[in-house]
C-alpha positions as CSV (number, residue, x, y, z in Angstrom):
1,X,137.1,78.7,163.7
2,X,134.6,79.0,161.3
3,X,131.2,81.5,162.1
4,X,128.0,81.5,160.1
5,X,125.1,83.7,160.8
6,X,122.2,84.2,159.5
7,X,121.3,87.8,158.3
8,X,118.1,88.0,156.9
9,X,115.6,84.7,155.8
10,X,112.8,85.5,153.9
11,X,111.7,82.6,152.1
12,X,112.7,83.2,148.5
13,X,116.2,84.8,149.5
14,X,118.4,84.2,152.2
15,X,121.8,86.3,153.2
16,X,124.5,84.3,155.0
17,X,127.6,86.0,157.0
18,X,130.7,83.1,156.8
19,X,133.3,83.8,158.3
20,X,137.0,81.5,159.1
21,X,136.8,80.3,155.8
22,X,138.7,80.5,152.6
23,X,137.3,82.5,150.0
24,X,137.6,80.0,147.5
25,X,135.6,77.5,149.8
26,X,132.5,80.6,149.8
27,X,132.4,80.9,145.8
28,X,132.4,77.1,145.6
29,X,129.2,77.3,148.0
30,X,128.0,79.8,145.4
31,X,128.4,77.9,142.4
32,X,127.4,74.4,143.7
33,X,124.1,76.5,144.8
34,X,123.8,77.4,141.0
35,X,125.0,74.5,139.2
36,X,124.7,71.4,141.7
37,X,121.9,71.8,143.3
38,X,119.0,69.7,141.7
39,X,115.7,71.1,140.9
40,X,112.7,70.1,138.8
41,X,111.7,71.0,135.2
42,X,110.1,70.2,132.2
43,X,112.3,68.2,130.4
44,X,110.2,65.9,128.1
45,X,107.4,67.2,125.7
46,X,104.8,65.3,123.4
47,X,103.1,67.4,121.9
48,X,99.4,65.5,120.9
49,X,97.8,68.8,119.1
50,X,98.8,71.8,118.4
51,X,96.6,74.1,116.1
52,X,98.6,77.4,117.4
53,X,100.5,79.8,115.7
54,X,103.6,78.6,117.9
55,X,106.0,76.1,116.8
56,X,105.9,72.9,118.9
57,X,109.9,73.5,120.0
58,X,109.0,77.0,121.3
59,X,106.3,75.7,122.9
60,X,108.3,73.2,124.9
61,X,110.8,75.6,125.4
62,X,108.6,77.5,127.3
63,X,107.4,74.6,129.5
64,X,110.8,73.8,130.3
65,X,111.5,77.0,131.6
66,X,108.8,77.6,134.4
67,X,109.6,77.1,137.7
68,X,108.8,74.3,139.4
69,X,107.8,73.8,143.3
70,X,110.5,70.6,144.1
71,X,110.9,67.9,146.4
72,X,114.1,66.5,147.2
73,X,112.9,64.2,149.3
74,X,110.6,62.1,147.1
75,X,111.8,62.3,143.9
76,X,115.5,61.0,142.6
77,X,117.9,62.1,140.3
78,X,116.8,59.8,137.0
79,X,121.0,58.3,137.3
80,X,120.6,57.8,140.7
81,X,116.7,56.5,140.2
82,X,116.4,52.2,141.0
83,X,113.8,51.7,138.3
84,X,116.5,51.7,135.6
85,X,114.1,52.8,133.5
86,X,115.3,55.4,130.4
87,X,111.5,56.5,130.5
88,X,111.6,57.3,134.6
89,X,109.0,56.1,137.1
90,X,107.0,57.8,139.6
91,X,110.2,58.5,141.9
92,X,111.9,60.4,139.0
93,X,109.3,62.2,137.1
94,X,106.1,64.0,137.1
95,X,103.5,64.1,134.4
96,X,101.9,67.3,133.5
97,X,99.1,67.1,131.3
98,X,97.4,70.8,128.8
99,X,94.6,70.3,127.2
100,X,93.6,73.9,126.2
101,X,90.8,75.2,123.4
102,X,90.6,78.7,121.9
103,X,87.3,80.8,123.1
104,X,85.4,83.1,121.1
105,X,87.8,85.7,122.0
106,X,91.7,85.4,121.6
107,X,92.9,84.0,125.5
108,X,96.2,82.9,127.4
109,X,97.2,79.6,128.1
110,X,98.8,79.9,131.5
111,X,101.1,77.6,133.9
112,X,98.0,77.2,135.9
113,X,96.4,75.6,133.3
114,X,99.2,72.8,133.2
115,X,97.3,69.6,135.2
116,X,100.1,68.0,137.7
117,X,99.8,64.0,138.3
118,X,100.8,65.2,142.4
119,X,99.5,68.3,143.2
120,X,102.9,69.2,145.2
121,X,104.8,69.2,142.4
122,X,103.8,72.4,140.2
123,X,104.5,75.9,138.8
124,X,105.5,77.9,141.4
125,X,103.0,80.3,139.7
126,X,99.7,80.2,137.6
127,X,99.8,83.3,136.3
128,X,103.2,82.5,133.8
129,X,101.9,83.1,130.1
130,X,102.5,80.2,127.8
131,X,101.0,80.9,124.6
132,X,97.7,82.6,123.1
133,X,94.9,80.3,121.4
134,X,92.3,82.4,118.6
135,X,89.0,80.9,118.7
136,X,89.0,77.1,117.0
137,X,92.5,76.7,118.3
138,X,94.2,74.3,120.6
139,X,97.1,72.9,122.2
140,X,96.7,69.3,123.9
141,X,100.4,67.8,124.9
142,X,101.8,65.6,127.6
143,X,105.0,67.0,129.7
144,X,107.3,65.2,131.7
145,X,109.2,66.5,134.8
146,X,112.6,65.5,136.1
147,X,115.2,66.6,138.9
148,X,118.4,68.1,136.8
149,X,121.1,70.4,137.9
150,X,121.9,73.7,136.1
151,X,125.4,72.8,135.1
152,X,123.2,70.8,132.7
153,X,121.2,73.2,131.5
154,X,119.8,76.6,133.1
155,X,116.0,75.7,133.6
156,X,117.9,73.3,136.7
157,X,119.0,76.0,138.0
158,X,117.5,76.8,141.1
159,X,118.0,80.2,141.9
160,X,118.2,83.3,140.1
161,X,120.7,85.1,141.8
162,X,124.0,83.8,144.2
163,X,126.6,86.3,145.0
164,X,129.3,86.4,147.3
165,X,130.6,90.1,148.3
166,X,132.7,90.9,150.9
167,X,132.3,92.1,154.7
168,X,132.8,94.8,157.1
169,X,135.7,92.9,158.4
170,X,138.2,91.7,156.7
171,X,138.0,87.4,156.0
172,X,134.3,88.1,156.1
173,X,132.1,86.8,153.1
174,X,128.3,87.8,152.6
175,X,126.5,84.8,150.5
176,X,123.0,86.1,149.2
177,X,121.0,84.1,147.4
178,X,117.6,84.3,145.8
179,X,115.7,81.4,144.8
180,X,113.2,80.6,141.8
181,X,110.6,79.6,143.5
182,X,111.1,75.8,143.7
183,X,113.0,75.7,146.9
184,X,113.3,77.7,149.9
185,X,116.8,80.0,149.6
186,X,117.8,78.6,152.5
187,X,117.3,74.4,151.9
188,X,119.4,75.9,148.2
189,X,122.4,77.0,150.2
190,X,122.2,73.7,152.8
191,X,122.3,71.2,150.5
192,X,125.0,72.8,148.0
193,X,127.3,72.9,151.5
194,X,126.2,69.3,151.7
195,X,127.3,68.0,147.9
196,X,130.4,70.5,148.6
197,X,131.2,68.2,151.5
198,X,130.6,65.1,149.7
199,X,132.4,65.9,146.4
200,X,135.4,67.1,148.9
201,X,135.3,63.5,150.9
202,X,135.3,62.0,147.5
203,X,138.3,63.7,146.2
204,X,140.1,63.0,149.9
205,X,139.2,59.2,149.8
206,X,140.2,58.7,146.0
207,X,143.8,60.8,146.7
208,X,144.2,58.8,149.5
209,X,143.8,55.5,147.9
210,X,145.8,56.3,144.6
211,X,149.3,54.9,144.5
């Protein structure tokens, strides 16, 4: 019989006591909660001005690598999006918009300067430096947003730490895991048990039909 239990919650990172389980089945929860489960990031850059000492590709490197508050509920997966669309739509991407001018004194350009097109949907913090503008500078670009996984690339990734270490008891597994910011810990490790399951019904129906 299989036990979970909650040991500790706190938001951002969550602890989770299986035990009746395989260990192999607890590391796959692990890993689907690094590599399946989607999140959103900056994927897309156009950069419109850019009179900074940075190169446009760092630039958009760095936008692609802040956190991101996500919704799962509203926003699809661009393959699994209706629209068809190569470009996305409004259920598949979000537009961010930085439009930022050097002062009289050298300043940082921030995450919470980066305008969001739905306010939900936005750097999990606003204090993340992107780049610093001299006086007569500027940076004016257009960013796009999309739900990805991190088996794709590790800005998906939705959490920055998910280990599995072993019990008091023997068969006992302890799965920590500590989110970026764009999901709660806890909705990380649900839905990675819930694409586990699917994937796992997948592979039971196609065995079962082949001949």
């Amino acid at each position: 019989m299989v036990e979970v239990k909650c040991l500790e919650d706190r938001g951002n990172t969550v602890s989770i006591q299986l035990e009746g389980i395989d260990r192999s089945y607890a590391n796959a929860m692990r890993r689907f909660c690094i590599s399946e489960v989607p999140s959103m990031a900056i994927d897309d850059v156009v950069i419109l001005e850019n009179s900074s000492v940075l190169y446009d590709e760092i630039l958009a490197h760095r936008l692609g690598m802040v956190p991101i508050k996500t919704d799962l509920e509203r926003y699809n997966l661009p393959e699994e999006c209706d629209c068809g669309n190569p470009l996305g739509c409004h259920k598949c991407r979000v537009l961010f918009v930085l439009d930022a001018k050097g002062r009289d004194k050298v300043s940082t350009v921030t995450s919470g300067d980066l305008v969001s097109e739905d306010r939900d949907v936005r750097p999990v913090s606003e204090s993340i430096p992107l780049i610093k503008l001299a006086a007569g500078q500027s940076v004016k670009l257009e960013a796009y947003a999309r739900l990805g996984r991190g088996k794709e690339h590790a800005k998906w990734q939705p959490c920055t730490v998910a280990t599995l270490t072993d019990g008091k008891k023997e068969g006992v597994f302890i799965l920590t895991v500590e989110s970026a910011g764009g999901l709660p810990a806890k909705q990380i490790v649900l839905k990675a048990i819930q694409l586990l399951e699917k994937k796992l019904n997948d592979i039971q129906v196609a065995v079962g039909g082949a001949k």
